[in-house]
C-alpha positions in Angstrom: -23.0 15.6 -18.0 -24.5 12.2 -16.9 -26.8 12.9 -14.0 -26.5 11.3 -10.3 -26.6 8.1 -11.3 -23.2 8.4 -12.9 -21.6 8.1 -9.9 -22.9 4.7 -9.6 -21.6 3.6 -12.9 -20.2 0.2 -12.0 -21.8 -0.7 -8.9 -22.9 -4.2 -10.0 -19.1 -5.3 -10.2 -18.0 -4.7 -6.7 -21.3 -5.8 -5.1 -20.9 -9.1 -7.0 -17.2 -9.5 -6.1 -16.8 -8.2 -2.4 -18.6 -11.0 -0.8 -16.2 -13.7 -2.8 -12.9 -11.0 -2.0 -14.0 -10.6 1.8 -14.4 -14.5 1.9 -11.3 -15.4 0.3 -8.8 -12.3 2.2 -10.1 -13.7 5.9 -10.1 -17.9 4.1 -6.8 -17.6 3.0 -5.6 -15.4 6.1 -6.7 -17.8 9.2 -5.4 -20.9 6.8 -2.2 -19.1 6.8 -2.1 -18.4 10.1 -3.1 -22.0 11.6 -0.1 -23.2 9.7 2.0 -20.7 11.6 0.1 -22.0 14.8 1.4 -24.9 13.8 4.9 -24.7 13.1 5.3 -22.1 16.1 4.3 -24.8 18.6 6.9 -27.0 16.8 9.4 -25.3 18.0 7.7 -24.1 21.6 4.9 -25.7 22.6 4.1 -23.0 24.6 4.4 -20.7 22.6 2.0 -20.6 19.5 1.6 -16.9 19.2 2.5 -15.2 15.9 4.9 -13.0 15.6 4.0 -9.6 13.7 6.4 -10.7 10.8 4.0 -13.4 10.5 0.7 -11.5 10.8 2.0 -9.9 7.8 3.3 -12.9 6.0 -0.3 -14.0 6.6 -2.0 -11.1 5.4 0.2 -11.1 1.9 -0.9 -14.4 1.6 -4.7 -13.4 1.7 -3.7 -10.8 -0.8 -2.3 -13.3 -3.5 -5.0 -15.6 -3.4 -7.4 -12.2 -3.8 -5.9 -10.8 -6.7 -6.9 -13.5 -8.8 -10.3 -12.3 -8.3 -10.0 -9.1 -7.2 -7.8 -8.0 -10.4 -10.4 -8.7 -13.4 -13.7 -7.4 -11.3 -11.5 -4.2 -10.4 -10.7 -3.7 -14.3 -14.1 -4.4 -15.2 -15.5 -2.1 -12.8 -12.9 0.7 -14.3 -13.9 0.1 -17.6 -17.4 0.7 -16.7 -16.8 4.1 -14.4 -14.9 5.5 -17.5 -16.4 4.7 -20.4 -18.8 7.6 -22.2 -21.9 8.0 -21.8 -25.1 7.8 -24.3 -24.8 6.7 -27.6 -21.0 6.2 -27.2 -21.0 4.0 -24.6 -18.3 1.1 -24.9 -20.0 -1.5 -22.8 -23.7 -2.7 -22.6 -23.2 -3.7 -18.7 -20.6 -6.1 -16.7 -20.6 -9.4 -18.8 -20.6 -7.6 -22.2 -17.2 -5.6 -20.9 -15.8 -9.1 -19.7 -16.5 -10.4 -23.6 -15.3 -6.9 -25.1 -12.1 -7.2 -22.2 -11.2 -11.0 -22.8 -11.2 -10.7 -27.1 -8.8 -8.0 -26.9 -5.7 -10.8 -26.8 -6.9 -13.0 -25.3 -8.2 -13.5 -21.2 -4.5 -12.9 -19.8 -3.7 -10.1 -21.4 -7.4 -8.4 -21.9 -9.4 -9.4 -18.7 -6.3 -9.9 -16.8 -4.3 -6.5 -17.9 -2.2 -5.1 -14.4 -2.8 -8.5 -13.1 1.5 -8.0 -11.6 0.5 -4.9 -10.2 -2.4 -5.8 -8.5 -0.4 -8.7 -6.9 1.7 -6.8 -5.6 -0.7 -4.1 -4.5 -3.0 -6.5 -2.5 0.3 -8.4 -1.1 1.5 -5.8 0.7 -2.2 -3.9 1.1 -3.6 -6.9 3.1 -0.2 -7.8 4.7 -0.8 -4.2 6.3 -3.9 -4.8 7.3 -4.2 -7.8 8.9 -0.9 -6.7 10.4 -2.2 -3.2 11.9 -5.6 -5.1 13.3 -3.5 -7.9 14.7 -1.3 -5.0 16.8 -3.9 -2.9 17.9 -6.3 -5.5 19.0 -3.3 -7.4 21.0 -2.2 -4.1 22.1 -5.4 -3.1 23.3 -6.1 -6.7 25.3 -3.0 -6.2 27.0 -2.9 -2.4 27.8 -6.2 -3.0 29.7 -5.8 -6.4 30.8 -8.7 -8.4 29.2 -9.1 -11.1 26.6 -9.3 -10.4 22.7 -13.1 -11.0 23.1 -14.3 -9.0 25.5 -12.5 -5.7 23.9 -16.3 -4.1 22.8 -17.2 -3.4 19.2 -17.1 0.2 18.8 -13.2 -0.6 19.3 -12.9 -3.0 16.9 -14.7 -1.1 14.5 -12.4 2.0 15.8 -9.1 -0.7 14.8 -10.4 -2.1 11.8 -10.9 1.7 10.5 -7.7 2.7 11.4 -5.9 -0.6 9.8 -7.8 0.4 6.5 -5.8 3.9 6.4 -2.6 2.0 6.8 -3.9 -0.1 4.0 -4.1 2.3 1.5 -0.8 4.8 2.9 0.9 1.9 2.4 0.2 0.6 -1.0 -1.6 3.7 -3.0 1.2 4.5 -5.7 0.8 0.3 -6.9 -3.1 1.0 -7.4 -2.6 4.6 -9.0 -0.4 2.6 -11.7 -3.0 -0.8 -11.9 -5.7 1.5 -12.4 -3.8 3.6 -15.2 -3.1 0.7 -17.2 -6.4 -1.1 -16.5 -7.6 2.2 -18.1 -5.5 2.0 -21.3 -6.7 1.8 -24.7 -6.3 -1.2 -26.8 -3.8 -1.7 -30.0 -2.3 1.9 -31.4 -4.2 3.8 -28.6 -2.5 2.1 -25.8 0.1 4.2 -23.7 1.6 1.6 -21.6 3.8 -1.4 -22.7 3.5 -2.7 -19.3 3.8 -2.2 -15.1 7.3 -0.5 -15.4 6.8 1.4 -18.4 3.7 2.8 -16.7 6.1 3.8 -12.8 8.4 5.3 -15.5 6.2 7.9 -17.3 4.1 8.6 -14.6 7.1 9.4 -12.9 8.8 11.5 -15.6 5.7 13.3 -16.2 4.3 13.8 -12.4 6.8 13.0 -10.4 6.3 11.3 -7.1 2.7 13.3 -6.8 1.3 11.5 -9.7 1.4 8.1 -7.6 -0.9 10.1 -5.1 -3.6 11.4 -7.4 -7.0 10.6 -5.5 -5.8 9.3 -2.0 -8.0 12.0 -0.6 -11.2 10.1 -0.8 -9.5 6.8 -0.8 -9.0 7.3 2.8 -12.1 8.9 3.4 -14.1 6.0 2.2 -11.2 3.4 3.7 -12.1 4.1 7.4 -16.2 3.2 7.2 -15.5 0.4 4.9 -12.8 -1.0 6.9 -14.2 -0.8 10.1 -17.8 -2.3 8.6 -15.8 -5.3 7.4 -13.9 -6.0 10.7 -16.5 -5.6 13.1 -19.2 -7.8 11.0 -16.5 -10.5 10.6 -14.9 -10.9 14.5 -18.4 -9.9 15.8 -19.7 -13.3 13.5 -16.3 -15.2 14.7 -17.5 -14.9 18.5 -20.7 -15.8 18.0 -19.6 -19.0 16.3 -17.4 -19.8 18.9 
């Protein structure tokens, strides 16, 4: 109906957002985890290692502090992908949908709509993660006996790909319902009163496959993405140090 470049409705969003999401996940993730450091050699000096409890604790950490910007550029972006096309088109382009968005009551409850869910989602999404890196990396250093940094990079891309499956296995069903009610209509058209009225008819009308609608190419694009973003950041982190 729309030509190719309707599956590139939307790019703009993400591209604008992912460099401000990537820097805030691995920001807020090494703050959390120097304050770890810390408290771990507080009680043993000589030991100042996290524990994986911790990777994750880290990780969900990250996620909050995401989803405050990851929430309204992810509905925005949804708006965009789903709105008709031609003459009935909803939205002129991103900052005309964040105008449209934020009068319908307000920035909270326009802009911001699935904002719970999407805390959730990214909480335990990146507490995965970072958590699934963490393991395979230390795993890998100590199966073969060498230090984190000389493990060579088509491993940690490898890792990072893999951690981005667990990512999505492990938090899919909270993004199925964000992006259902991020996808709602406005006033009399709208379908869902909220995050657990949306679990409760998707449930009663799907059943437990309706949270899994889609996860085939989730995962498909998860592992090159993932493994992109791991590599470029702890390739960048050695050279620093």
């Amino acid at each position: 109906k729309e030509g190719p470049l309707a599956f590139y409705k939307g790019t703009l969003t993400p591209l604008v957002g992912i460099g401000a999401c990537v820097s805030v996940q691995f920001g807020a993730f090494h703050e959390a985890r120097r304050r770890f450091e810390v408290y771990n050699i507080s009680k043993s000096p000589l030991h100042p290692n996290l524990s994986y409890s911790q990777y994750y604790a880290s990780g969900a950490f990250a996620g909050l502090a995401n989803s405050v910007i990851s929430g309204p550029i992810e509905h925005v972006r949804i708006r965009l992908q789903t709105q008709p096309h031609g003459a009935a088109r909803l939205y002129s382009g991103p900052i005309d949908c964040i105008k449209k968005l934020s009068a319908h009551e307000g920035v909270l409850k326009g802009l911001y709509r699935g904002e719970a869910v999407t805390i959730i989602r990214e909480a335990q999404a990146y507490g995965v993660w970072f958590l699934t890196f963490e393991y395979l990396m230390n795993a890998d250093a100590a199966r073969n006996k060498v230090l984190r940094k000389e493990i060579p990079s088509w491993k940690i891309a490898f890792y990072g790909g893999l951690a981005g499956e667990a990512l999505w296995l492990t938090s899919y069903p909270f993004d199925v319902v964000k992006s259902r009610m991020q996808s709602d209509g406005f006033g009399e058209s709208q379908k869902f009163k909220g995050m657990n009225d949306c679990f409760r008819q998707t449930w009663r009308a799907e059943g437990m496959r309706g949270f899994w609608k889609g996860i085939g190419p989730t995962l498909l694009r998860a592992m090159p993405v993932s493994a992109g973003t791991f590599a470029v950041v702890e390739m960048t982190m050695r050279a620093i140090s």
